[in-house]
N, CA and C of each residue as an Amber inpcrd file, in Angstrom:
protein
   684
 136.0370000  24.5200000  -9.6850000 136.5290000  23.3810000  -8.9120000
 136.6460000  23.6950000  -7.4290000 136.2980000  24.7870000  -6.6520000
 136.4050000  25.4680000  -5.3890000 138.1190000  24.9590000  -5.1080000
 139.1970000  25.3260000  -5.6320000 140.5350000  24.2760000  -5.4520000
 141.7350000  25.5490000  -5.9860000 142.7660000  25.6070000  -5.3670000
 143.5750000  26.7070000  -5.8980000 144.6240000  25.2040000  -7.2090000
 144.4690000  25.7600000  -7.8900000 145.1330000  24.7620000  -8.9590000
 146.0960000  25.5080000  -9.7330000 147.6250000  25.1250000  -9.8650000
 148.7260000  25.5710000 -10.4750000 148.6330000  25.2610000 -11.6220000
 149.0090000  26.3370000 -12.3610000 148.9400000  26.3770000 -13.8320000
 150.5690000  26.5160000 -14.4050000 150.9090000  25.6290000 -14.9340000
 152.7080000  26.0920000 -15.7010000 152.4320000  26.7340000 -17.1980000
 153.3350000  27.4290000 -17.3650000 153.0870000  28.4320000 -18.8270000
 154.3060000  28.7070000 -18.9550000 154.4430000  27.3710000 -20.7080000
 156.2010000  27.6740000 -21.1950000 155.1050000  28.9200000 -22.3230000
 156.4720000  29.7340000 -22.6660000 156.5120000  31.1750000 -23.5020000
 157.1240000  30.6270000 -24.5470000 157.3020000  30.8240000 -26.1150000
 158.6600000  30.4500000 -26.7890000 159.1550000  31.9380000 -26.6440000
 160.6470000  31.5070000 -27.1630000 161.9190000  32.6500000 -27.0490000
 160.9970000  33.5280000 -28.0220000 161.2040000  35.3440000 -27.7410000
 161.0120000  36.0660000 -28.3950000 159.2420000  36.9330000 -28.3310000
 158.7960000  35.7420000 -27.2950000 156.9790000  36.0470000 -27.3520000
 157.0940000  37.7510000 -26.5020000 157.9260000  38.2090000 -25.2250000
 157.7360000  38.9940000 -25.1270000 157.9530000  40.2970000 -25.7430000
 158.9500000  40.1010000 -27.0590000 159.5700000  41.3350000 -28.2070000
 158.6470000  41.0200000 -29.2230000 157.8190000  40.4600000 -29.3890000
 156.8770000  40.4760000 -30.9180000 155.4260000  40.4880000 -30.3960000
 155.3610000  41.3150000 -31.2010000 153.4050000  42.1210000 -30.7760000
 152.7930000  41.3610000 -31.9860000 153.2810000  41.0130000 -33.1440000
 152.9360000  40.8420000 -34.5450000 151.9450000  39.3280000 -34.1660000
 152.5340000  38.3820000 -33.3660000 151.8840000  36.9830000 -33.6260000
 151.0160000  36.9350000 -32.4970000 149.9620000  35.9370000 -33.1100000
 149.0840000  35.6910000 -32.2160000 149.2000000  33.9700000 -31.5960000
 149.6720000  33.2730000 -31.0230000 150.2790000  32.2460000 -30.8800000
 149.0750000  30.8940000 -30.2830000 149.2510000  29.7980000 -30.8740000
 148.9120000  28.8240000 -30.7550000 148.8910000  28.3510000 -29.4920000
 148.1000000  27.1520000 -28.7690000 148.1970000  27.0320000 -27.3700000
 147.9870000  25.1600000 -27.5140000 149.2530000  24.7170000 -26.9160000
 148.7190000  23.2110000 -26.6040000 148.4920000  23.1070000 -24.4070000
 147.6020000  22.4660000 -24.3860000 146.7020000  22.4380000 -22.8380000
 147.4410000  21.1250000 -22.7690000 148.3440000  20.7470000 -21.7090000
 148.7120000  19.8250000 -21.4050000 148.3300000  18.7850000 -20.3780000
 147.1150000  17.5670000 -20.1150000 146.7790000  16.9740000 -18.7760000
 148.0080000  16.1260000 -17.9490000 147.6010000  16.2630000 -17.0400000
 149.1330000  15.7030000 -16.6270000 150.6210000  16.7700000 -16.1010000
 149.9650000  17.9740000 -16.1290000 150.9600000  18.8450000 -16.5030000
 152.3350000  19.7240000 -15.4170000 152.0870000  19.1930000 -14.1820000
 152.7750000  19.6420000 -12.8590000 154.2060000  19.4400000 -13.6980000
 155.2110000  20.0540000 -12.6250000 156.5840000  20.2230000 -13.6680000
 157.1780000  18.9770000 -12.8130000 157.0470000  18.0380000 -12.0330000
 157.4290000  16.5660000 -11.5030000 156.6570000  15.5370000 -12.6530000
 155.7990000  15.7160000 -13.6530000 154.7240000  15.1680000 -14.1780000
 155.2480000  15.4250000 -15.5450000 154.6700000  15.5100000 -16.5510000
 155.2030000  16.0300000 -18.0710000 155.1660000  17.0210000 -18.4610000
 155.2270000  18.6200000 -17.7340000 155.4920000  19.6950000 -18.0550000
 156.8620000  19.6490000 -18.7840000 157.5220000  19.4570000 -17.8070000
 158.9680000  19.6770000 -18.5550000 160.1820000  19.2270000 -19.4300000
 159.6130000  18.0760000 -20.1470000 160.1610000  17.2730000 -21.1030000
 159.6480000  17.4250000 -22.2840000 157.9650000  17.8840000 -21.9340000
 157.5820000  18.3120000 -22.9850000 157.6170000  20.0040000 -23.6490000
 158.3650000  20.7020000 -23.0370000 159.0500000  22.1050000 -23.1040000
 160.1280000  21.0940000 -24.0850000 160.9630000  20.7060000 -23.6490000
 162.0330000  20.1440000 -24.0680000 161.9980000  19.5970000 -25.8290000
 161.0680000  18.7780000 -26.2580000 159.9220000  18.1990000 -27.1150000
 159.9670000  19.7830000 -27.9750000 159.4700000  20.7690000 -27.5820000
 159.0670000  22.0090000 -28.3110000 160.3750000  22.4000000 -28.8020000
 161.3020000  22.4940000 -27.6540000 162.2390000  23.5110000 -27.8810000
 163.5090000  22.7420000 -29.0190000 163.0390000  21.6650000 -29.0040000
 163.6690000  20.5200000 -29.9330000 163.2970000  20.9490000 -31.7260000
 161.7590000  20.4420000 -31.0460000 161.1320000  20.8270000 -32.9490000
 161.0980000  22.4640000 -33.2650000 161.2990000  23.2450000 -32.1850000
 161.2940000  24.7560000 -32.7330000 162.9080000  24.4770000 -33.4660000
 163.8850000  24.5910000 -32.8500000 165.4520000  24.3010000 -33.6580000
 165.5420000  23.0510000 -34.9070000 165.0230000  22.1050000 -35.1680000
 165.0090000  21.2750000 -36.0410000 164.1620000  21.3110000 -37.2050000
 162.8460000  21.6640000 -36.6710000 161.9020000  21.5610000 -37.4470000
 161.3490000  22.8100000 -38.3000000 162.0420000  23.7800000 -37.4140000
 161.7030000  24.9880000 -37.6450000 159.8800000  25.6990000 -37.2410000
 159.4200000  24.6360000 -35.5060000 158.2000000  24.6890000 -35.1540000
 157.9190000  26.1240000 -34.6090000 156.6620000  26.5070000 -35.5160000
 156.1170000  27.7780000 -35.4170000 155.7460000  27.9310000 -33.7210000
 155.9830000  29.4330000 -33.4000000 155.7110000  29.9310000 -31.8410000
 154.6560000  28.9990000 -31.3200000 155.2010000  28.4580000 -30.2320000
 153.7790000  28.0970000 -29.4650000 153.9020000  27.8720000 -27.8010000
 152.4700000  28.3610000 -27.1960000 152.3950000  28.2520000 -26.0410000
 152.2140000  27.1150000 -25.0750000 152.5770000  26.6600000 -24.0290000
 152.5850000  25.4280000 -23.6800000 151.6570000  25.7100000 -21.8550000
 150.6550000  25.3350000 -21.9620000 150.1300000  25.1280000 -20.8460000
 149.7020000  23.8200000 -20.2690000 150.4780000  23.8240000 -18.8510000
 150.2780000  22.4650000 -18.3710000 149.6110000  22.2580000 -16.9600000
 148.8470000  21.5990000 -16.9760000 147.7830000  22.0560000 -15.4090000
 147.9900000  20.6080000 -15.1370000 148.3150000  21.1270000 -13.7500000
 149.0690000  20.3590000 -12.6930000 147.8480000  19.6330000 -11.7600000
 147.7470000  18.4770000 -11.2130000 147.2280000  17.3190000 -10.8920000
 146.8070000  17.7180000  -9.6160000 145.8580000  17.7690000  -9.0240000
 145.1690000  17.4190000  -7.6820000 144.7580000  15.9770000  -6.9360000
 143.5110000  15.7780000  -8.2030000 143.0700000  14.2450000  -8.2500000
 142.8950000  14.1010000  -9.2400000 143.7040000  13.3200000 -10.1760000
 143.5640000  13.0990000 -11.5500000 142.5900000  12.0830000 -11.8400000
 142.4080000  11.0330000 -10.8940000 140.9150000   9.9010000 -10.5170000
 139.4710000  10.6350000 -10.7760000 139.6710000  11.7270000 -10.0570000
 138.4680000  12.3780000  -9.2330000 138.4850000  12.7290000 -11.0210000
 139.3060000  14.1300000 -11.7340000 138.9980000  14.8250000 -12.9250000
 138.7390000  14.2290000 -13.7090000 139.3890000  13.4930000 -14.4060000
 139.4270000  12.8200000 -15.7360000 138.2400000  11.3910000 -15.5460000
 137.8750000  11.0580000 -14.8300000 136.8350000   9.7320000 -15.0800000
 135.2180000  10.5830000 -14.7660000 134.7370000  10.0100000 -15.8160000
 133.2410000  10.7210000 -15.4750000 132.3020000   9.3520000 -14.6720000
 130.7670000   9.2850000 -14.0710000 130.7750000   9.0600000 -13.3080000
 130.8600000   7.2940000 -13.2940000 130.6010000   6.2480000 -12.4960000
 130.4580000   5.2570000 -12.9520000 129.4120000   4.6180000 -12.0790000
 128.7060000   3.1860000 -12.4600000 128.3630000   2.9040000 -11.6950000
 128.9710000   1.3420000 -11.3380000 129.5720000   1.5180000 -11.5180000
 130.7120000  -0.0160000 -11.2990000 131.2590000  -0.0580000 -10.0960000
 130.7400000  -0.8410000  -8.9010000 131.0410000  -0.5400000  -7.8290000
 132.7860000  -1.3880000  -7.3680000 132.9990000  -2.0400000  -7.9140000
 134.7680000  -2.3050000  -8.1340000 135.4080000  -1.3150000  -8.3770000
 135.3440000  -0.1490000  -9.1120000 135.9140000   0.5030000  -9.5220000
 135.1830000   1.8860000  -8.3240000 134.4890000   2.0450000  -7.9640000
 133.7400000   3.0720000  -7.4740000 134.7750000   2.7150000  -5.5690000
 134.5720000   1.4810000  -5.2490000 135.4550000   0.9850000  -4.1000000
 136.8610000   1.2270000  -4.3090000 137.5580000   0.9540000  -5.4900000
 138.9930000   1.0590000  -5.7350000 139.1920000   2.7030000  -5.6150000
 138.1550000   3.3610000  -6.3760000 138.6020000   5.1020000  -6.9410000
 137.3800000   5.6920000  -6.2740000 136.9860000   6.0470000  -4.7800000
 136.0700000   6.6400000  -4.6060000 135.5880000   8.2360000  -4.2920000
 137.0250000   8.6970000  -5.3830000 136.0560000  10.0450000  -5.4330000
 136.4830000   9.7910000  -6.6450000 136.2800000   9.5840000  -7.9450000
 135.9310000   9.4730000  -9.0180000 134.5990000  10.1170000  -9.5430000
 134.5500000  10.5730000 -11.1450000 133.1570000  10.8080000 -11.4020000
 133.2270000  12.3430000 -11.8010000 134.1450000  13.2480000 -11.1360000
 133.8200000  14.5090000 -11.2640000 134.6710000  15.3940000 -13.1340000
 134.7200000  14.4890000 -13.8170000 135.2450000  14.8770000 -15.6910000
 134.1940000  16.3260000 -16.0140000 133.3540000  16.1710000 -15.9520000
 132.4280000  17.4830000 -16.2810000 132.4680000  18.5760000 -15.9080000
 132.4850000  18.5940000 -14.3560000 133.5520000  19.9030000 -13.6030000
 134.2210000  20.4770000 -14.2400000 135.3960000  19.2810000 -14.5120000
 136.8520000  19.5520000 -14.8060000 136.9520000  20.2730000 -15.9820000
 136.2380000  19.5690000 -16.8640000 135.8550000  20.3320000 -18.6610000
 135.0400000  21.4340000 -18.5980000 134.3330000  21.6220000 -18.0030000
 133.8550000  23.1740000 -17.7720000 134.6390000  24.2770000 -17.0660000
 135.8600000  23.6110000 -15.9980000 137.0620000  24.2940000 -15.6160000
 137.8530000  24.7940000 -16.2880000 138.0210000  23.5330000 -17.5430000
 138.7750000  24.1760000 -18.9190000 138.0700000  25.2510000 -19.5110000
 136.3580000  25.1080000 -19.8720000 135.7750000  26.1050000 -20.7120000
 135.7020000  27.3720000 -20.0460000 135.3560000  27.1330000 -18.8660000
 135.1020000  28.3640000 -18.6360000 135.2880000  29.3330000 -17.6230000
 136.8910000  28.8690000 -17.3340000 138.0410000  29.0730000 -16.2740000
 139.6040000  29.6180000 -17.2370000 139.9760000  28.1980000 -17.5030000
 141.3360000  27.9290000 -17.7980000 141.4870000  28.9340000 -19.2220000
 140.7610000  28.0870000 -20.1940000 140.4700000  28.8150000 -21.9130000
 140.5070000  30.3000000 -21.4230000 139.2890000  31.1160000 -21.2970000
 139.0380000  32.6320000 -20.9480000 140.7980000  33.2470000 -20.4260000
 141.1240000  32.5890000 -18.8700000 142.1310000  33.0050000 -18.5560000
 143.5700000  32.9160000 -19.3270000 143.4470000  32.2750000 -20.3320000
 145.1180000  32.1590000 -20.9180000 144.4840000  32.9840000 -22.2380000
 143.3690000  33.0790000 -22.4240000 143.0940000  34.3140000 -23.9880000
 143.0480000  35.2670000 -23.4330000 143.2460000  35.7100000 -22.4380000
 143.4610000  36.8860000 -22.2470000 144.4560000  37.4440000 -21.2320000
 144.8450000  36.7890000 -20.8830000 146.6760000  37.2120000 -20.3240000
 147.5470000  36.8830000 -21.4920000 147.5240000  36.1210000 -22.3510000
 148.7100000  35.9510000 -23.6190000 148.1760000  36.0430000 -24.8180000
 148.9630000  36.3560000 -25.5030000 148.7810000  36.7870000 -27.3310000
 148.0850000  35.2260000 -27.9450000 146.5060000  34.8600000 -27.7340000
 146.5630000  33.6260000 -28.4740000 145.9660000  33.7400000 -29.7820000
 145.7270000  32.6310000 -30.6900000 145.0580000  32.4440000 -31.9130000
 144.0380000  31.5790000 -31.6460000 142.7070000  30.8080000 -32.9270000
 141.8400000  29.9280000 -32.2040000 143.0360000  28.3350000 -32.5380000
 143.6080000  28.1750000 -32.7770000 143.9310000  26.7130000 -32.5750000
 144.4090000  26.1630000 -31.2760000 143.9240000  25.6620000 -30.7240000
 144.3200000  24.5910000 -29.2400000 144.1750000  23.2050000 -29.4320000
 145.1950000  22.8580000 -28.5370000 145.9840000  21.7360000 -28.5520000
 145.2690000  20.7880000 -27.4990000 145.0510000  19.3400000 -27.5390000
 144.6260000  18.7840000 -26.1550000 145.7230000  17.4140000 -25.8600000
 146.4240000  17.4570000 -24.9010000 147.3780000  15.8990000 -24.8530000
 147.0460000  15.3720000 -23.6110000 146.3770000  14.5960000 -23.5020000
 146.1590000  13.2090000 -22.2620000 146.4950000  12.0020000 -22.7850000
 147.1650000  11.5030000 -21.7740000 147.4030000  10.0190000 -21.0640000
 146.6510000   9.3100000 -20.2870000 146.2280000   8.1930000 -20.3970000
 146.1990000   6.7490000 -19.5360000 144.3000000   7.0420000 -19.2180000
 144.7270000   7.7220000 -17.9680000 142.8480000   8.5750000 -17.4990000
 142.7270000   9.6600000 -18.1960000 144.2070000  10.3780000 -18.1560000
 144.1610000  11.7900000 -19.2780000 143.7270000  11.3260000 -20.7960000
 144.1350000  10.1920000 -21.0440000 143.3070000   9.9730000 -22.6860000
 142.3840000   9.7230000 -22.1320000 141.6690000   8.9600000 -21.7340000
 140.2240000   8.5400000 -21.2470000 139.5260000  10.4150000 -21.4360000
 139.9590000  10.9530000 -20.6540000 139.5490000  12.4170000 -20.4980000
 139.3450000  13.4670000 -21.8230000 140.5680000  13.0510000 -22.3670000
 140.9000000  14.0710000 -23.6280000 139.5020000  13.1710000 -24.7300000
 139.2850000  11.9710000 -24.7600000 138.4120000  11.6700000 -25.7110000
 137.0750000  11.9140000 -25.3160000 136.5090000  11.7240000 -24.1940000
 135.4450000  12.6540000 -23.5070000 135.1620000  13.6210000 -24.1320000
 135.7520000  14.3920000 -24.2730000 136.5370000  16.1710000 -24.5440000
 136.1040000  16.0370000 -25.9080000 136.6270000  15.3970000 -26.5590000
 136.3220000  14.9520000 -28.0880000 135.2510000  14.8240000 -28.6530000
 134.5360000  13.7620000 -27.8480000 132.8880000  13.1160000 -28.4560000
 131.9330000  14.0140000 -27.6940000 132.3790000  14.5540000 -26.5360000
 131.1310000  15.4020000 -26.1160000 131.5410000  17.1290000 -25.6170000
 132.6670000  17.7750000 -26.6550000 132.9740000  19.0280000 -26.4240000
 133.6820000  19.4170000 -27.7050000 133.7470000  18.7460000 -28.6710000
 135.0220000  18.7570000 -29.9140000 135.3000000  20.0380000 -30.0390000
 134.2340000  21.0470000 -29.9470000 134.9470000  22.2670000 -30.4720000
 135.5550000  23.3740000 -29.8230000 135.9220000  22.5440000 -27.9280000
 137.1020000  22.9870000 -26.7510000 138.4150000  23.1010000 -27.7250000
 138.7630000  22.1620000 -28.4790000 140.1140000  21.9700000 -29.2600000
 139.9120000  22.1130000 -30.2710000 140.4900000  22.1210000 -31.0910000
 141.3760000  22.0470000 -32.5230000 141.3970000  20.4720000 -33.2130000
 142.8420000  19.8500000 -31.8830000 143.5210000  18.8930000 -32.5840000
 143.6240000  18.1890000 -30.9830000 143.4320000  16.8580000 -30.7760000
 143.4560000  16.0210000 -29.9530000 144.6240000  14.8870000 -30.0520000
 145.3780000  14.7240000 -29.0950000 146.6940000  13.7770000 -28.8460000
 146.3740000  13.1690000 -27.9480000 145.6890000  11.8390000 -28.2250000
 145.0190000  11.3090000 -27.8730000 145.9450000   9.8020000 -27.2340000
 146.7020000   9.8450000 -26.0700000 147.8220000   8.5820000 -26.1940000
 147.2050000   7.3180000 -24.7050000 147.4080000   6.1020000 -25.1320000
 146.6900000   5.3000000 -24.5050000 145.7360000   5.0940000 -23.7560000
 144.8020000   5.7390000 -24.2010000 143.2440000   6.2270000 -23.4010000
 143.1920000   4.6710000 -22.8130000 142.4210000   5.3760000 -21.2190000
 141.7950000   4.2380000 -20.6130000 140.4240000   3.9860000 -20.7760000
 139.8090000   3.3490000 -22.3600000 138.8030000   3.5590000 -22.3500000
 137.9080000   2.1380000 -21.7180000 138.7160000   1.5480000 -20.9390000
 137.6480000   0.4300000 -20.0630000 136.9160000   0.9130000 -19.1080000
 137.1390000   2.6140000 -19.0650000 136.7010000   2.8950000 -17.7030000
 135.0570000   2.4970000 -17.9450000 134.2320000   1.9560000 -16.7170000
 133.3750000   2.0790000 -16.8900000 132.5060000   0.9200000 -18.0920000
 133.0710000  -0.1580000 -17.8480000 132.6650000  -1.3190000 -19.2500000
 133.1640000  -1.0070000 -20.1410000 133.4590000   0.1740000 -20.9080000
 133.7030000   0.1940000 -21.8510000 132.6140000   1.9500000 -22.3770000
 131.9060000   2.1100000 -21.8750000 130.4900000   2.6230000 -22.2200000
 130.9750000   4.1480000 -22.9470000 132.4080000   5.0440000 -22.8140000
 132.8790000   6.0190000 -23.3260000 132.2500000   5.6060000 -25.0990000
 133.4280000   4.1410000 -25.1010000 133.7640000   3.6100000 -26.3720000
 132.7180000   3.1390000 -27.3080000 131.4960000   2.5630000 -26.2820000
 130.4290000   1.8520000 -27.0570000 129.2570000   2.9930000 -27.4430000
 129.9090000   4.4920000 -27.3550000 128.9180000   5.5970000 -27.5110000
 129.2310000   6.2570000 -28.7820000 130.5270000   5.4670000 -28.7780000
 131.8640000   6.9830000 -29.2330000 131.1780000   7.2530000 -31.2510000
 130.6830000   5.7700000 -31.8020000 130.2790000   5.8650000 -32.9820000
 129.6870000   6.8730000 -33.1910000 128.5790000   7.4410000 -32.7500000
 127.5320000   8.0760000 -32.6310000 127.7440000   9.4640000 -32.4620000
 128.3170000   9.6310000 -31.3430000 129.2730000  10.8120000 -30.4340000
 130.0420000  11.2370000 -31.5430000 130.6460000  10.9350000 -31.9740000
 131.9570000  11.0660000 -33.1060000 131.5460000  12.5960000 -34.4540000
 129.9040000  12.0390000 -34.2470000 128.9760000  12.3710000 -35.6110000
 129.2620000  14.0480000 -35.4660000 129.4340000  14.4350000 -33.9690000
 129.1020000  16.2640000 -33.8510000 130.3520000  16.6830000 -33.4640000
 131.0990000  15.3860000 -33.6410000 132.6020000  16.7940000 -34.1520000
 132.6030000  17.0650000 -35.1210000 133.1020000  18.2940000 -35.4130000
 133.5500000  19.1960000 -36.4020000 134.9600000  19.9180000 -36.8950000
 135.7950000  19.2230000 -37.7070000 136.3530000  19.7980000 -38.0280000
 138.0550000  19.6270000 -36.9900000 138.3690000  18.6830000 -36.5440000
 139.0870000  18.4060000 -35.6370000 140.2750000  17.4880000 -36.3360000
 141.5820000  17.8560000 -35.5910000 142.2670000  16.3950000 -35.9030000
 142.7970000  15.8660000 -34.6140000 143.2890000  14.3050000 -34.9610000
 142.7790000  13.6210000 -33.6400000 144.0490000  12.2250000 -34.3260000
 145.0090000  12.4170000 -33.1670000 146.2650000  11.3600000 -33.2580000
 145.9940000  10.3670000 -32.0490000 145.9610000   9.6030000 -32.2090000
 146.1140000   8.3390000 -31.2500000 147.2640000   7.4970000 -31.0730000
 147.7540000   7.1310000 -30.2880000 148.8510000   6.4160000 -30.1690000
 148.7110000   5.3000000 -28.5620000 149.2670000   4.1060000 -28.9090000
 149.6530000   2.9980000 -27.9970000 150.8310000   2.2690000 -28.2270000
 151.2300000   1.9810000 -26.8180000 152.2550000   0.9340000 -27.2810000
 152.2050000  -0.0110000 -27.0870000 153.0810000  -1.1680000 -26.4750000
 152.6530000  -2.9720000 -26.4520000 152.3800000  -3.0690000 -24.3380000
 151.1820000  -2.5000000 -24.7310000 150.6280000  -2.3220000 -23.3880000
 149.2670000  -2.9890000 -22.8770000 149.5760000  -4.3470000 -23.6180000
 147.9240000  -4.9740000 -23.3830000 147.3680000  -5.3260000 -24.3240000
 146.3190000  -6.3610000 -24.6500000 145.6510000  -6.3060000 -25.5260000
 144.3920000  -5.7580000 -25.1130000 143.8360000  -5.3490000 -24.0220000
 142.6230000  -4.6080000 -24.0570000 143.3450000  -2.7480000 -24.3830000
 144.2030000  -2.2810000 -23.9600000 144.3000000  -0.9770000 -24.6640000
 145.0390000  -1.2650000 -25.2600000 145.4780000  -1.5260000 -26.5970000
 145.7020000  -1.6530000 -27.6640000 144.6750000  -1.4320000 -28.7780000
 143.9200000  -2.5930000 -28.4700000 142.6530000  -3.1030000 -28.9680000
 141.4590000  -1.6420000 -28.6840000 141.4610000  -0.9640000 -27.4690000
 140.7320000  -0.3470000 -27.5940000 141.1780000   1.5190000 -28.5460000
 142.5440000   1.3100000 -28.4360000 143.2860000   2.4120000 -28.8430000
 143.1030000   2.4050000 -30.3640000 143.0920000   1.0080000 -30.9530000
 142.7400000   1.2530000 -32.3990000 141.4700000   1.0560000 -32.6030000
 140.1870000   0.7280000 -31.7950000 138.7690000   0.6810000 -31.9470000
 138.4070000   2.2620000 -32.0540000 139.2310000   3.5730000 -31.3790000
 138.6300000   4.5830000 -31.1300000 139.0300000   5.6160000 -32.4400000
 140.3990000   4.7190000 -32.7010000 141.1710000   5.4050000 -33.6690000
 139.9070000   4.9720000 -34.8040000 139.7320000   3.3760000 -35.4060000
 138.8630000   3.7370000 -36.5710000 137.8670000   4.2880000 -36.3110000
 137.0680000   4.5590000 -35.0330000 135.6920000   5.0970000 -35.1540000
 136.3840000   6.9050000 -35.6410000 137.0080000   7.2630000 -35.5550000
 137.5640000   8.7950000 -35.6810000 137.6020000   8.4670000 -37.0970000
 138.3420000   7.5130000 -37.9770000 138.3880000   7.0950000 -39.3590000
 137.4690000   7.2310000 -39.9570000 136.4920000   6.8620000 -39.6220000
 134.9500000   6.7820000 -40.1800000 134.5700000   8.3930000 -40.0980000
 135.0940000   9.0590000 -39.6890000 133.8560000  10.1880000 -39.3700000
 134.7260000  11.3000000 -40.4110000 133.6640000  11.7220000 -41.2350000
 134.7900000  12.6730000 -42.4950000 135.0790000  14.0880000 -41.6960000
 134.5510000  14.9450000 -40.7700000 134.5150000  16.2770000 -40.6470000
 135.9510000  15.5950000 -39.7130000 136.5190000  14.6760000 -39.1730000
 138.0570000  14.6020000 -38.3980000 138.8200000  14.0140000 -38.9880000
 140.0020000  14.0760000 -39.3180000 141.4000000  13.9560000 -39.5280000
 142.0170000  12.8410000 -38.6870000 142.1100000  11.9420000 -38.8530000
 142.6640000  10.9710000 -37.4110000 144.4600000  10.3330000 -38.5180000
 144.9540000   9.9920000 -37.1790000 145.9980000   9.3460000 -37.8850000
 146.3330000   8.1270000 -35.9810000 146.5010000   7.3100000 -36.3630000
 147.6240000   6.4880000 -35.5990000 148.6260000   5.9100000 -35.3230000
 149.5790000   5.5440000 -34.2430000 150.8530000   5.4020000 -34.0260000
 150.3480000   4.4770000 -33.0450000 151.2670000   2.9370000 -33.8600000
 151.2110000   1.7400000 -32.6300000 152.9810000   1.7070000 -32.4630000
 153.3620000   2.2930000 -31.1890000 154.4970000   1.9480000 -30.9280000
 154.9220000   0.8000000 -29.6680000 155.4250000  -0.4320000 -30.8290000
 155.4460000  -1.7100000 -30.1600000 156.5380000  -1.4570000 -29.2690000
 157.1990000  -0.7560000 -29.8310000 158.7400000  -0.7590000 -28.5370000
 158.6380000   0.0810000 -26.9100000 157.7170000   0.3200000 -26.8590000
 156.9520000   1.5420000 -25.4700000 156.2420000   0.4730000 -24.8690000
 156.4310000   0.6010000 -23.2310000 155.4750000   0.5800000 -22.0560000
 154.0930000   1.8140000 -21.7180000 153.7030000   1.3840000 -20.9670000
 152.7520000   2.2510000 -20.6570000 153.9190000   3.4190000 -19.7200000
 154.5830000   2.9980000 -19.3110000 155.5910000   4.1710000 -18.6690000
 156.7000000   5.3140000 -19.8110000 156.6870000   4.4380000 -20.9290000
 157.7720000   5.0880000 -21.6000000 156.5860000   6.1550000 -22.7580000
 155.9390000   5.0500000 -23.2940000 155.0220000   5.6790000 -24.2540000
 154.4480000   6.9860000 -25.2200000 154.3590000   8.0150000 -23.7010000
 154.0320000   9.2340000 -23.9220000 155.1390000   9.7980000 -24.5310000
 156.2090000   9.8820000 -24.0790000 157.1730000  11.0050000 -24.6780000
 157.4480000  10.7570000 -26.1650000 157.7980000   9.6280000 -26.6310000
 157.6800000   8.6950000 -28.0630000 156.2720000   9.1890000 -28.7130000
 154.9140000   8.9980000 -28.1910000 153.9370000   9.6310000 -28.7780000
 154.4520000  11.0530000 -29.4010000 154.3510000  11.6850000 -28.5040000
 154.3610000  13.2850000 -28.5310000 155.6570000  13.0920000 -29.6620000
 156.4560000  12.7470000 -29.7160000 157.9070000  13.1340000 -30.7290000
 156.5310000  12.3490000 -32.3220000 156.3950000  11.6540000 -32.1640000
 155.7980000  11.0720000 -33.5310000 154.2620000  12.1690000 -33.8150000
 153.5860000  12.0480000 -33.1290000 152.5640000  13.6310000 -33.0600000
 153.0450000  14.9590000 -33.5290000 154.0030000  15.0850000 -32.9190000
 154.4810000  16.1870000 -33.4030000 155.2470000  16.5370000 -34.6860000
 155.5560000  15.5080000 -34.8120000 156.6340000  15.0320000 -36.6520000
 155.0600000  15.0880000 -37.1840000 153.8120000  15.0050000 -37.0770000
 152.5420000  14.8280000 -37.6960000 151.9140000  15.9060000 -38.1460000
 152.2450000  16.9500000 -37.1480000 151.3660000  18.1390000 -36.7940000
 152.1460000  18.9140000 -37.1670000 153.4800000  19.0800000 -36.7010000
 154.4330000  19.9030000 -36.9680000 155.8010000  20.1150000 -38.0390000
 156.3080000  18.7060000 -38.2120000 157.1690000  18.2010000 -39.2520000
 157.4240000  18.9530000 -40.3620000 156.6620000  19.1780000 -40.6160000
 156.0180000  19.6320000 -42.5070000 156.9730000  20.3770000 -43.0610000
């Protein structure tokens, strides 16, 4: 990304006295500690005491141009006038592959399961990630993707796209935020339905804004993933 970019890294209690585990990693978009780094520490440190949630690492990469990262390119010149440095998602996902990933497997004790959570452009991003990288992650938390970016054209691919993941699970969640993301939040969710090698589940939470949403996701995601 030629860009000095801050990285936050929650530890759970105990990671520096145990050599024994090799620990799980959720990649957080959105992740500056003014942004949802730190509620979602909070979220962990909740289901680690309640739930009894196994060690895990929390990395959250903090925002520059979240326009510019997360939207790949368009040619919609409304949107190209509104957001004009937009376009650069591919960068950004190769920043993850072959930047971010490398550097946290090998400064901390990890395992192969990784975590992916985007919002709004960050879902738009994280499903990108999905249909044309599935095997960056594990398990995708996938919460009110903006998949109009661009006509629609993520979404009207995604059937197809869907076919070369492997082996993934993939939560979606919206709340009463529209009928175009709504509508498109459960169009992406059944195309994930359809496809046997992924695991999908969804959460329509009518009582959430697009402002409240995420944190409610993540508590119901995590009762999904983690609960058990």
């Amino acid at each position: 990304l030629d860009e000095k970019r801050t990285i936050n890294v929650y530890l759970p209690p105990g990671y520096e006295s145990n050599d024994s585990i090799d620990y799980s990693v959720i990649y957080l978009l959105d992740g500056s500690a003014h942004e949802d780094f730190v509620h979602t520490v909070g979220l962990l440190q909740f289901f680690s005491l309640q739930f009894k949630l196994k060690p895990i690492i929390l990395v959250g990469i903090a925002n520059i141009d979240r326009k510019r990262d997360f939207t790949f390119a368009t040619t919609d010149t409304v949107l190209t006038n509104m957001f004009p440095t937009t376009g650069g998602s591919e960068k950004f996902i190769q920043f993850l592959k072959k930047e971010l990933q490398p550097t946290i497997e090998k400064r901390y004790k990890t395992n192969d399961e990784k975590f992916l959570i985007g919002q709004s452009l960050g879902g738009l991003l994280a499903t990108e990630i999905l249909l044309k990288h599935s095997t960056l992650f594990t398990s995708y938390i996938i919460v009110s993707p903006s998949l109009w970016w661009d006509n629609e054209s993520l979404l009207k691919k995604a059937p197809e796209l869907i076919q070369k993941a492997t082996n993934v699970e993939v939560i979606v969640s919206v709340g009463s935020e529209g009928r175009i993301m709504v509508s498109e939040a459960k169009k992406i969710y059944r195309i994930t339905k359809k496809a046997s090698q992924v695991k999908s589940h969804f959460n329509y939470l009518k009582k959430e804004n697009h402002a409240t949403v995420l944190h409610s996701s993540l508590y119901e995601s995590f009762k999904i993933l983690f609960g058990q």
